[in-house]
C-alpha angles and dihedrals in degrees: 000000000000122000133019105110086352117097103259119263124244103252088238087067087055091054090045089057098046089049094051088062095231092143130254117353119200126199118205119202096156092115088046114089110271080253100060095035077055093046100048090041076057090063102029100064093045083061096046089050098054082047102062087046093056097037117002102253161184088002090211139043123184120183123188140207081020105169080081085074094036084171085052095128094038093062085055088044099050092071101082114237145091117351120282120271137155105035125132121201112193109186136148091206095062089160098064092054101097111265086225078076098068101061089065090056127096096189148027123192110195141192114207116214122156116350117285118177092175089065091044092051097045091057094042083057094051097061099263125119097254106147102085089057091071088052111029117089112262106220140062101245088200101053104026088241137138123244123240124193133240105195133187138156106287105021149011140239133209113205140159127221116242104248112270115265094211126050126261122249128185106212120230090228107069090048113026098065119019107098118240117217121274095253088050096053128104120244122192127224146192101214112299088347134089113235084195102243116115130176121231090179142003091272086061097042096054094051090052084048101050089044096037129131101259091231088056093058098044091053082059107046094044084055092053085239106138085051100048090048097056095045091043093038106028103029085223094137091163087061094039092059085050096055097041083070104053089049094059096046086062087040075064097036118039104177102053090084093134101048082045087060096054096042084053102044084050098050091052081048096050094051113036098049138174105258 
């Protein structure tokens, strides 16, 4: 693992270890600005692609949040050599990858969510059988699981993923302290009125949280603030449904502010750990 907290690494650093054999390299920009995580992916698959011509490897490249290099199989492509193969893109902005992408790809897996007929045209028009997925129920009635799709050229699959042996965890790194934009943090009020703390991550938000007036707290809570933040802002709908219940037990019962607290300071504990 190279990056996270850690300085980058040149991209020559990241060739030198896949040709040394030592197994899969990832390289975390999570914690780096959305423009530089785009910039070094840049440089980093022009090297990767240099490097299959010459040895073969690494055998597999997954990028993810890919929609941030939307040009991301045309810098493979553009070292001449045998046709394109074992490359995952993982985005949830399918739609801002190029559609000159898709035709290099064999396969889409897709998780349906609300309906978006954007996403289903732009895959239709990229030669996949999209069309079932808008119609076709979306869960697994005998196991109370949702459906993903397995799509190709000419059908596609419904399937559901076996449940995970291990549990999930949610690591402290790639939320505590990258700084959200100023429009996507979470400013806390008393009433109409700014109290003048805002918070720019999850590390910020929990000590406000843990110091703050309790009638400040209360006036969010009761607002369903706190859980409509971390599911809008976050996209951690598990913890926002977790908090939404906590919110609305203090809706019922105004004056347990401080047992709220803690029930709220140990639900964002419990769920982003140390691993």
């Amino acid at each position: 693992m190279l990056g996270g907290a850690e300085r980058l690494p040149p991209p020559d650093q990241v060739t030198q270890l896949l040709r040394k054999g030592l197994g899969g390299v990832v390289v975390d920009l999570s914690l780096r600005p959305e423009s530089e995580q785009a910039e070094v992916c840049r440089m980093m698959l022009a090297r990767l692609g240099r490097l299959r011509l010459e040895a073969g490897i690494p055998h597999w490249i997954v990028l993810d949040e890919a929609h941030l290099v939307p040009e991301a199989l045309e810098l493979l492509l553009s070292v001449e050599g045998p046709p394109i193969a074992g490359v995952c893109l993982v985005t949830y902005h399918a739609t801002r990858l190029r559609p000159e992408a898709l035709r290099e790809l064999d396969y889409v897996v897709l998780c349906p969510g609300e309906e978006n007929g954007e996403l289903w045209s732009f895959l239709e028009a990229g030669g996949f059988a999209a069309g079932p997925v808008g119609r076709a129920p979306c869960l697994f009635p005998e196991a109370n699981r949702r459906a993903l799709w397995l799509l190709d050229r000419e059908r596609a699959r419904p399937f559901a993923v076996d449940r995970r042996l291990s549990a999930h965890v949610r690591h402290w790194h790639k939320y505590l302290s990258r700084e959200l934009p100023v429009h996507r943090r979470f400013y806390f009020r008393r009433g109409p009125h700014l109290t003048g703390a805002a918070a720019a991550n999850v590390a910020a938000f929990r000590a406000e949280l843990a110091r703050c007036e309790p009638e400040v707290l209360r006036h969010h809570a009761t607002q369903g603030d706190f859980s409509r933040w971390v599911h809008g802002v976050l996209q951690d709908h598990e913890l926002a449904r977790r908090l939404a219940d906590i919110e609305a037990h203090l809706a019922a019962q105004p004056g347990d502010v401080e047992a709220s607290r803690r029930a709220l300071l140990r639900a964002f504990e419990e769920r982003y750990v140390e691993a």
